[in-house]
N, CA, C and O atoms as CSV, one atom per row, in Angstrom:
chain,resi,resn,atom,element,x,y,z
A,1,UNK,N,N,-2.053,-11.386,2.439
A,1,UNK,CA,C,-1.097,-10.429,1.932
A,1,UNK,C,C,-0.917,-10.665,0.435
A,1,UNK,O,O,-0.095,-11.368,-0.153
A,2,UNK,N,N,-2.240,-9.628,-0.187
A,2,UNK,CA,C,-1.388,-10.545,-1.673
A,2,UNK,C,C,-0.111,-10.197,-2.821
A,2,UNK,O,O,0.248,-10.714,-3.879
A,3,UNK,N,N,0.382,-8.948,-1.931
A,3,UNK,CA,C,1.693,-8.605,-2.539
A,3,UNK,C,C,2.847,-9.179,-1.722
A,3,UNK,O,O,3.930,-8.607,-1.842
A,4,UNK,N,N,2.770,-10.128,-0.989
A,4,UNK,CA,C,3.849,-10.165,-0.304
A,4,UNK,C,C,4.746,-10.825,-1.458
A,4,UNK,O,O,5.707,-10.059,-1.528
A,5,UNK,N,N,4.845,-11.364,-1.955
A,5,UNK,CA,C,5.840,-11.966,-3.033
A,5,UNK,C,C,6.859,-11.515,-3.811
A,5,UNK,O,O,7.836,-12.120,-4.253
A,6,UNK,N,N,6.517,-10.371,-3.928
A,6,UNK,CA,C,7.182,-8.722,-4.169
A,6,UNK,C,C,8.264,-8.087,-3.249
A,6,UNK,O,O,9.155,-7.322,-3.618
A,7,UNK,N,N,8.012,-8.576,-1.879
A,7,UNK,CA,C,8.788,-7.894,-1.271
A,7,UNK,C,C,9.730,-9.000,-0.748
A,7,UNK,O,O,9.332,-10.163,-0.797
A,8,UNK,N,N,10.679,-8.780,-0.363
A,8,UNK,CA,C,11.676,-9.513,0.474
A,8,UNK,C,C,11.433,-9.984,1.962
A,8,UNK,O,O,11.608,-11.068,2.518
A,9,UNK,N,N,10.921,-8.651,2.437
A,9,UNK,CA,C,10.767,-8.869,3.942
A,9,UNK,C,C,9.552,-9.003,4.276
A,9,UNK,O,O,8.796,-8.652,3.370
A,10,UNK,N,N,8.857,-9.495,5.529
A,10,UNK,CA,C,7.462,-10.076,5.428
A,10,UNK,C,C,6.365,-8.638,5.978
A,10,UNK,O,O,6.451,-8.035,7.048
A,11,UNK,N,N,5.331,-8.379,4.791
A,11,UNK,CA,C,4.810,-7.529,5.140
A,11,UNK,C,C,3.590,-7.605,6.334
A,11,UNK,O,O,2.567,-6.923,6.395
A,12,UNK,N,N,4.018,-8.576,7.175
A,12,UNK,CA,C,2.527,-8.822,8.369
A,12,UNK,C,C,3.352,-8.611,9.629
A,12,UNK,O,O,3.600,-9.423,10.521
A,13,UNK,N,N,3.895,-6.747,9.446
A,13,UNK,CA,C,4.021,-6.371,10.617
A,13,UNK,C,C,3.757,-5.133,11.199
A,13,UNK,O,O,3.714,-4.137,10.477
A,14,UNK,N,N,3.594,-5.060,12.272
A,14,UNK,CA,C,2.876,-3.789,13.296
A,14,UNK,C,C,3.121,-2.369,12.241
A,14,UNK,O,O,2.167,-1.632,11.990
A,15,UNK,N,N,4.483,-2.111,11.687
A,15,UNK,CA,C,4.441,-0.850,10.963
A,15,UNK,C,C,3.691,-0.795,9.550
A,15,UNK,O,O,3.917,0.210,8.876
A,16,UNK,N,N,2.903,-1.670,9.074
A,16,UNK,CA,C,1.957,-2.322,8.393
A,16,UNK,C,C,0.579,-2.383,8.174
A,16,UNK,O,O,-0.178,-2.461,7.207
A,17,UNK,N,N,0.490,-2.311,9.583
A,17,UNK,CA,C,-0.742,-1.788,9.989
A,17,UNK,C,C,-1.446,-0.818,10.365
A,17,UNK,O,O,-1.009,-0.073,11.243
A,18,UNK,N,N,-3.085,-0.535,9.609
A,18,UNK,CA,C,-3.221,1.040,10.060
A,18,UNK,C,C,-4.733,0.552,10.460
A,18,UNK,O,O,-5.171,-0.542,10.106
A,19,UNK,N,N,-5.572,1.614,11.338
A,19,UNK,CA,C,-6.693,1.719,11.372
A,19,UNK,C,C,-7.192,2.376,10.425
A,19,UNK,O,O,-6.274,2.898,9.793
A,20,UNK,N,N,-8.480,2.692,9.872
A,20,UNK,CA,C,-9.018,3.161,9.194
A,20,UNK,C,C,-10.552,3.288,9.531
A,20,UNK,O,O,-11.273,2.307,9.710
A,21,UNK,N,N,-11.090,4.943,9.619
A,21,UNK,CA,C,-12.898,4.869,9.845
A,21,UNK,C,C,-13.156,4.383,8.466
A,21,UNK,O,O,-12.450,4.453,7.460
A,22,UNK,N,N,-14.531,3.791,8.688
A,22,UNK,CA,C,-15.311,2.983,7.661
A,22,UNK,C,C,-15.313,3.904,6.271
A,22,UNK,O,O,-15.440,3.294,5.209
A,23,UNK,N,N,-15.184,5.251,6.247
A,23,UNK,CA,C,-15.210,6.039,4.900
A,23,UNK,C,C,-14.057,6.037,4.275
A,23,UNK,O,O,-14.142,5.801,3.070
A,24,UNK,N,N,-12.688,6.280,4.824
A,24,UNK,CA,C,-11.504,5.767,4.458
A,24,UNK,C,C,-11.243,4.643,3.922
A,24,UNK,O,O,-10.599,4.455,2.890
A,25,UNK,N,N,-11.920,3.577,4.862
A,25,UNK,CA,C,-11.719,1.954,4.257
A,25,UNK,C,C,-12.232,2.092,2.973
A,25,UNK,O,O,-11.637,1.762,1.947
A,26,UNK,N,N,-13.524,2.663,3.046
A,26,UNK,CA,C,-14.343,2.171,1.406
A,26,UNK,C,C,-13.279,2.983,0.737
A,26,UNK,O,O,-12.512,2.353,0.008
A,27,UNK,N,N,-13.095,4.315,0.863
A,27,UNK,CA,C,-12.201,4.704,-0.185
A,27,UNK,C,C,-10.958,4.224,-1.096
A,27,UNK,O,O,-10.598,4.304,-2.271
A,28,UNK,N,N,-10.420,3.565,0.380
A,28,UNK,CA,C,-8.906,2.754,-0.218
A,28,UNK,C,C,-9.542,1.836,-1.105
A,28,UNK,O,O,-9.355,2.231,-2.255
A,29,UNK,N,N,-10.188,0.821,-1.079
A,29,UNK,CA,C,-10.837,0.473,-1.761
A,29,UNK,C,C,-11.601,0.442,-3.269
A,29,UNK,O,O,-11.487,-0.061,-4.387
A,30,UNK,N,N,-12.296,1.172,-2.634
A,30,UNK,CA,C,-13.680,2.016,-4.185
A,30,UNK,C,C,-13.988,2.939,-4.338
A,30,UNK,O,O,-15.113,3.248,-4.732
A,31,UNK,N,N,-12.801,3.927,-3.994
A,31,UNK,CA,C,-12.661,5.312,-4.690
A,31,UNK,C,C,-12.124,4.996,-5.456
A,31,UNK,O,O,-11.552,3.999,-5.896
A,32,UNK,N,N,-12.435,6.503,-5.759
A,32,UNK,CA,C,-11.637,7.180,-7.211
A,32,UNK,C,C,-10.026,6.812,-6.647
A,32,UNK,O,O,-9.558,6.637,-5.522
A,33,UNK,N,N,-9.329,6.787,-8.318
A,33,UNK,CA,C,-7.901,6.927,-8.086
A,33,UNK,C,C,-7.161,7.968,-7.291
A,33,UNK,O,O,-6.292,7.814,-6.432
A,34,UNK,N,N,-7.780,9.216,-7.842
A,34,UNK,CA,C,-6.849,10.473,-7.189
A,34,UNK,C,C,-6.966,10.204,-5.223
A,34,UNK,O,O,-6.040,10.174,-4.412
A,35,UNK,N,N,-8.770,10.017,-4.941
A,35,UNK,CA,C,-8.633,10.178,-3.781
A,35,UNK,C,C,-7.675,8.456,-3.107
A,35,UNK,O,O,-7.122,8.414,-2.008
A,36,UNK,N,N,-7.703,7.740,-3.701
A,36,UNK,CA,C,-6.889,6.201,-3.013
A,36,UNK,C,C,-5.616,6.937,-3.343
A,36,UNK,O,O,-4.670,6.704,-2.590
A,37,UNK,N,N,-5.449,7.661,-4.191
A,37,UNK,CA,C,-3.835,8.200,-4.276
A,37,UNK,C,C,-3.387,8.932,-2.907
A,37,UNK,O,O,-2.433,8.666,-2.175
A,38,UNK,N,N,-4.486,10.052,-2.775
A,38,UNK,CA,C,-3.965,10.974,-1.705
A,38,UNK,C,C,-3.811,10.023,-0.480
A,38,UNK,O,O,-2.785,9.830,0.173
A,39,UNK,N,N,-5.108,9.439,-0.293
A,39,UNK,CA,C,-4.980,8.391,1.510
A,39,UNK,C,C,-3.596,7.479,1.224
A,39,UNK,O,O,-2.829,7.280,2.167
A,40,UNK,N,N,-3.316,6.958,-0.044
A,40,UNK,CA,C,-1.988,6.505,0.115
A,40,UNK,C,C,-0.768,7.089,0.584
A,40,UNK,O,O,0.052,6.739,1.433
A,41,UNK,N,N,-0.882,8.285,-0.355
A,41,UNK,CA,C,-0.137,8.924,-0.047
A,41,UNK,C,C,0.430,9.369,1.406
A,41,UNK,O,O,1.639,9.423,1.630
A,42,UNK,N,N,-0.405,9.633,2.219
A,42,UNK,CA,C,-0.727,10.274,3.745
A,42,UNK,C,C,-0.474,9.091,4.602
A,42,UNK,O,O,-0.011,9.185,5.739
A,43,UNK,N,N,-0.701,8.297,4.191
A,43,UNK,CA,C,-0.224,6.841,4.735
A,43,UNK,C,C,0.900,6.621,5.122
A,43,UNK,O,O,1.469,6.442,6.198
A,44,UNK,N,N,1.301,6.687,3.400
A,44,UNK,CA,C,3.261,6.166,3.556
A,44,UNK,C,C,3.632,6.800,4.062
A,44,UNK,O,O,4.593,6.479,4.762
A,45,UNK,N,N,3.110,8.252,4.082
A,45,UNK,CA,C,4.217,9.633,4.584
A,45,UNK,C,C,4.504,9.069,6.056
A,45,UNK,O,O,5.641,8.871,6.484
A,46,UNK,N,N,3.219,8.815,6.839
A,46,UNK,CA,C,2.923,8.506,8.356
A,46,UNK,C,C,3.888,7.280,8.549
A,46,UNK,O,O,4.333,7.140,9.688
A,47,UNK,N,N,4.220,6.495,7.719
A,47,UNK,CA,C,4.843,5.106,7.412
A,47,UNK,C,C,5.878,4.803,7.421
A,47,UNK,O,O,6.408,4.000,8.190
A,48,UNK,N,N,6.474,5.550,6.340
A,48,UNK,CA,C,7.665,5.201,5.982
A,48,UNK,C,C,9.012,4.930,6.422
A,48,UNK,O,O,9.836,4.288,5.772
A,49,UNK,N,N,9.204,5.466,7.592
A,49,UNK,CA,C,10.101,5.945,8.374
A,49,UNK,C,C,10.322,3.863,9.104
A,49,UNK,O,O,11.238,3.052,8.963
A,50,UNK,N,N,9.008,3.788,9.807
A,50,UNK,CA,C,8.819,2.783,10.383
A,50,UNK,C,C,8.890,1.352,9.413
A,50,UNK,O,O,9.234,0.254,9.849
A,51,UNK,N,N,8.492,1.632,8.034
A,51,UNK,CA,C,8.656,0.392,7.088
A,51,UNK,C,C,9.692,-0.071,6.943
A,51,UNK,O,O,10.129,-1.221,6.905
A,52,UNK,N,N,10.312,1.411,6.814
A,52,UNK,CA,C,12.318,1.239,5.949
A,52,UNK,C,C,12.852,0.677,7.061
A,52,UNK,O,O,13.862,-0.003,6.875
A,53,UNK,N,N,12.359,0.801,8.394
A,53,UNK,CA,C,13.137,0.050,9.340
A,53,UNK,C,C,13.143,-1.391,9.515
A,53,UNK,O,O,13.945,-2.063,10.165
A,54,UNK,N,N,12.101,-1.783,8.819
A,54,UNK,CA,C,11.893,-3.168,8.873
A,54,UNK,C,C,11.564,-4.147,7.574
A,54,UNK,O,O,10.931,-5.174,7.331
A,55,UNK,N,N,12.660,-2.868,6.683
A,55,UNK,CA,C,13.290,-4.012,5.206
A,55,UNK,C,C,12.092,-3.726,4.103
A,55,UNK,O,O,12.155,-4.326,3.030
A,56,UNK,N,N,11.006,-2.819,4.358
A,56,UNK,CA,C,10.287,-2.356,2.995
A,56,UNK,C,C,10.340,-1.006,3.204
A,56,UNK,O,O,10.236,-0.206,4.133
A,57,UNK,N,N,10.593,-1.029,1.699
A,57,UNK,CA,C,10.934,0.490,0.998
A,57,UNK,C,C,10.620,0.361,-0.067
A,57,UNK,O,O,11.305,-0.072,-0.994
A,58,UNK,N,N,9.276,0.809,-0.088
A,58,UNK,CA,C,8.496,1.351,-0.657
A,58,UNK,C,C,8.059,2.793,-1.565
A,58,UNK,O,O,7.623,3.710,-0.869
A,59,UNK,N,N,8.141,3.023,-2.935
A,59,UNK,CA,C,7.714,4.325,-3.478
A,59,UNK,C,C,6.341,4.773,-3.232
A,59,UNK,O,O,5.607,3.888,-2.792
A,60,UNK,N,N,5.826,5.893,-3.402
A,60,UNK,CA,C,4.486,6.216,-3.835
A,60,UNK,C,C,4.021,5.130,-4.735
A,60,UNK,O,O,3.266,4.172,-4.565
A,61,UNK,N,N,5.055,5.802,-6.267
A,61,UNK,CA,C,4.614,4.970,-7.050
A,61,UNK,C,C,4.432,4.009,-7.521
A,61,UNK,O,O,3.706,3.811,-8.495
A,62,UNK,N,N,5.250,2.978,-6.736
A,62,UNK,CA,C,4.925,1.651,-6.544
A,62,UNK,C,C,3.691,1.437,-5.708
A,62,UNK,O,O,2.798,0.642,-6.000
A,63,UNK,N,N,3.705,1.955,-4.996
A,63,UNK,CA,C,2.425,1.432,-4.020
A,63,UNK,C,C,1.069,1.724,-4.929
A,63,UNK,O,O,0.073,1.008,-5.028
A,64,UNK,N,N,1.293,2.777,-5.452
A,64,UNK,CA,C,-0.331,3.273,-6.036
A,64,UNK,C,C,-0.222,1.889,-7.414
A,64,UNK,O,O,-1.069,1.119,-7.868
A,65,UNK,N,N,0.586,2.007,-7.578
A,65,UNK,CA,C,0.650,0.643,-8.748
A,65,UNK,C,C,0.249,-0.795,-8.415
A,65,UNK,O,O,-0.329,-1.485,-9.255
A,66,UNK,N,N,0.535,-1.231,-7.258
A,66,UNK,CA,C,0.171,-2.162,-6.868
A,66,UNK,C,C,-1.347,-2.038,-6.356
A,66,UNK,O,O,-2.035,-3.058,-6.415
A,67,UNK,N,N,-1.888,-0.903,-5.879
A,67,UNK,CA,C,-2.878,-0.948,-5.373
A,67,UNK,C,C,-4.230,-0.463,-6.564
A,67,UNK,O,O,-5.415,-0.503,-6.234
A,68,UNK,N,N,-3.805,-0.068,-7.805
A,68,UNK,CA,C,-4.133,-0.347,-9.430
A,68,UNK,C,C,-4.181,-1.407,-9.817
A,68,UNK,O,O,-5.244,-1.683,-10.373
A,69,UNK,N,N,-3.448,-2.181,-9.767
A,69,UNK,CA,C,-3.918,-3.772,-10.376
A,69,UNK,C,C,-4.541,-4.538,-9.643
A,69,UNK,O,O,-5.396,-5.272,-10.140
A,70,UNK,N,N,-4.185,-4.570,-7.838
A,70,UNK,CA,C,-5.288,-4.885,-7.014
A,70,UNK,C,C,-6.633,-4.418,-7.565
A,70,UNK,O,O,-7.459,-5.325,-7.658
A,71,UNK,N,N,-7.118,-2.970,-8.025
A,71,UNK,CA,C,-8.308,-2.200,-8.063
A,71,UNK,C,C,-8.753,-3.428,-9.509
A,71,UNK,O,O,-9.817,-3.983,-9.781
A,72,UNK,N,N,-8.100,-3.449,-9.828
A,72,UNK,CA,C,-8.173,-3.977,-11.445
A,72,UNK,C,C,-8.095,-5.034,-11.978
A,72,UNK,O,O,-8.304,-5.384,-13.139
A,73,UNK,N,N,-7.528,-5.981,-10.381
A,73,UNK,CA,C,-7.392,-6.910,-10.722
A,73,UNK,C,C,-6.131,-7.828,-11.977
A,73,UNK,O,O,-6.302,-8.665,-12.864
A,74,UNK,N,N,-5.509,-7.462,-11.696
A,74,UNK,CA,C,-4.616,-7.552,-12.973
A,74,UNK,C,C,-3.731,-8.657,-12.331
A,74,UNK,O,O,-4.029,-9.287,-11.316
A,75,UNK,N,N,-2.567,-8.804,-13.093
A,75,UNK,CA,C,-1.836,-9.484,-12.777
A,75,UNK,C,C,-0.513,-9.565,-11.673
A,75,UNK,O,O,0.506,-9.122,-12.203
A,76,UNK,N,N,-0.372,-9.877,-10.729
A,76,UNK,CA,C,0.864,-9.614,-9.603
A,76,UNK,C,C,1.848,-9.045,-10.688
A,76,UNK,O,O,2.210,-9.556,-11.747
A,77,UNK,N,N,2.184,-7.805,-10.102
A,77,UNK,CA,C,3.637,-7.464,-10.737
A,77,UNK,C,C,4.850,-8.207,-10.295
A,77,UNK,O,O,4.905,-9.074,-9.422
A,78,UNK,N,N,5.763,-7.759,-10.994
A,78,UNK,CA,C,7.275,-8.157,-10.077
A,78,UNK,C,C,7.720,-7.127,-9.440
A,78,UNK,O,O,7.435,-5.938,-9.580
A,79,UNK,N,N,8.634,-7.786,-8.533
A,79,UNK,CA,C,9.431,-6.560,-7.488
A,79,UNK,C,C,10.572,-5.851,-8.398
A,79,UNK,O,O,11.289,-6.264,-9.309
A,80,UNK,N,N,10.385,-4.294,-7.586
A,80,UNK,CA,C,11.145,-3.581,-8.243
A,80,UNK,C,C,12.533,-2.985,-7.702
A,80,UNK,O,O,13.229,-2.280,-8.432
């Protein structure tokens, strides 16, 4: 989990987890931004409901941010 440090509550749980077919995976991954934006996007939407219940609350735009410096390698942000 390498954002867990960020969050308060522990992100290694069932509403956390998604399947993904192998073209999706690469995408989240090593796509383009816009398209890792949209599958994010479609994600949280499917998500969110179930996260906030269990202490993460989460933006879009945090998430696509974190998952930008992941892409990029950058430096762990701080929690927001």
């Amino acid at each position: 989990m390498e954002h867990q440090d960020t969050f308060d509550a522990s992100l290694d749980i069932l509403e956390n987890v998604v399947i993904l077919c192998p073209t999706c995976h690469r995408k989240l991954h090593h796509g383009l931004p816009k398209d890792r934006a949209a599958l994010l996007k479609s994600l949280l939407g499917i998500r969110s409901l179930g996260l906030c219940s269990r202490g993460i609350d989460v933006s879009l735009k945090r998430l696509l941010q974190l998952s930008l410096l992941r892409k990029a390698g950058g430096a762990k942000p701080r929690a927001a």
